[in-house]
C-alpha positions in Angstrom: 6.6 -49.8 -36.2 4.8 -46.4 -35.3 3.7 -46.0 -31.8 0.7 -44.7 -31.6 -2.4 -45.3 -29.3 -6.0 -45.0 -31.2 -8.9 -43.9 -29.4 -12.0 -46.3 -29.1 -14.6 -46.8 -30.8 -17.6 -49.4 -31.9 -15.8 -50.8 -35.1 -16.3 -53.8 -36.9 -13.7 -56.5 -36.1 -13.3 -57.7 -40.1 -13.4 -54.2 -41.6 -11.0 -54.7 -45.1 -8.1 -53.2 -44.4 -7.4 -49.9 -46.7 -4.9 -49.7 -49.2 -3.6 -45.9 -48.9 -2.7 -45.8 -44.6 -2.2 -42.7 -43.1 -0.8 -42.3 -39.4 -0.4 -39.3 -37.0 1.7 -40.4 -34.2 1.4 -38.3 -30.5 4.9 -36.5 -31.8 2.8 -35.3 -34.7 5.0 -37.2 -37.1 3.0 -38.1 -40.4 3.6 -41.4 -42.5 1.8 -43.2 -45.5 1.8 -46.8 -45.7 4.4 -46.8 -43.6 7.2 -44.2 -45.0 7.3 -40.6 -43.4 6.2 -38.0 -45.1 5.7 -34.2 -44.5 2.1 -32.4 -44.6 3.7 -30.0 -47.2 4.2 -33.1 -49.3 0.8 -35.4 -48.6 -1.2 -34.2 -51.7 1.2 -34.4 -54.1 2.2 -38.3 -52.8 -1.6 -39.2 -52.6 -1.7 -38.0 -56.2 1.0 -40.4 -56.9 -0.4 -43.4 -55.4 -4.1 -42.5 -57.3 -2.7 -42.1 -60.2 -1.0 -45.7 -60.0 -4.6 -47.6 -59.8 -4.9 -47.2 -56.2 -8.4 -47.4 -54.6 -8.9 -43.6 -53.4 -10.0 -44.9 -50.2 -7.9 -43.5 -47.3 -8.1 -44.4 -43.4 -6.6 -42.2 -41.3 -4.9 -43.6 -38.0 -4.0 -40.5 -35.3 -2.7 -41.1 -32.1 -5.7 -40.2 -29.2 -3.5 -37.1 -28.3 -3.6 -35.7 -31.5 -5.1 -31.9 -32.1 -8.6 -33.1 -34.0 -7.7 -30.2 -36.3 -4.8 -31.5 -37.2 -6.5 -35.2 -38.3 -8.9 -32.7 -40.1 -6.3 -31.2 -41.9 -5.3 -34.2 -43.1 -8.9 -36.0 -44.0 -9.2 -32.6 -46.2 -5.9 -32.9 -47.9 -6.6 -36.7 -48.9 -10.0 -35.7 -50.0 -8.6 -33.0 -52.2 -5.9 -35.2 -53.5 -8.8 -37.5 -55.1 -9.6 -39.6 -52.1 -13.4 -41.1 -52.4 -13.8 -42.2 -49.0 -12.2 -41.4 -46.0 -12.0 -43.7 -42.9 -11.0 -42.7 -39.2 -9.5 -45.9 -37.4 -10.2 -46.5 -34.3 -9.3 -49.0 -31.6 -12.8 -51.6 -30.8 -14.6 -50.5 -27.2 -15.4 -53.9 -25.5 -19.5 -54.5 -26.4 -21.4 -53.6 -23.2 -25.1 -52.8 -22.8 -26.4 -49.1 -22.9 -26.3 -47.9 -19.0 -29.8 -46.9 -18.0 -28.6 -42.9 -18.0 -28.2 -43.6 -21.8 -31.4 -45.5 -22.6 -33.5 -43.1 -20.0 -32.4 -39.9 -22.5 
């Protein structure tokens, strides 16, 4: 398994899962579905997995200490490799009231 620690966010517990997986782990390594893969060679295997009768839907799973940019880079590469929608996973935050700081604003 890749090790990698999502950041948190409100997300819906029984979101589908995505067909076309991309990770980022802390070490910057890069994998789809699973399999490592290079940044030099990510549009040209996204190609190859839309042009098999994938759903171009790609979520995109980086590690919290990952650059933004660099999840950026990759959310633009997928989108220019034919992806329709683009999902950043995220870990669920436990549902808690708005603090009165955030209401007051």
């Amino acid at each position: 398994s890749i090790d990698i620690n999502l950041p948190k966010a409100h997300v819906k517990k029984d979101a589908a899962m995505e067909k076309v997986n991309i990770m980022i782990s802390k070490a910057g390594k890069l994998y789809i579905n699973g399999m490592e893969t290079k940044l030099t060679d990510l549009e040209t295997h996204l190609k190859a997995i839309f042009s098999g009768g994938a759903d171009p839907t790609v979520t995109v799973a980086a590690d919290e200490l990952v650059p933004y940019g660099d999840a950026v880079k990759v959310l633009d590469i997928a989108r220019q490799a034919g992806a329709q929608k683009l999902v950043l996973a995220a870990e669920p935050l436990p549902v808690q009231p708005l603090s009165e700081e955030l209401l007051s604003k």
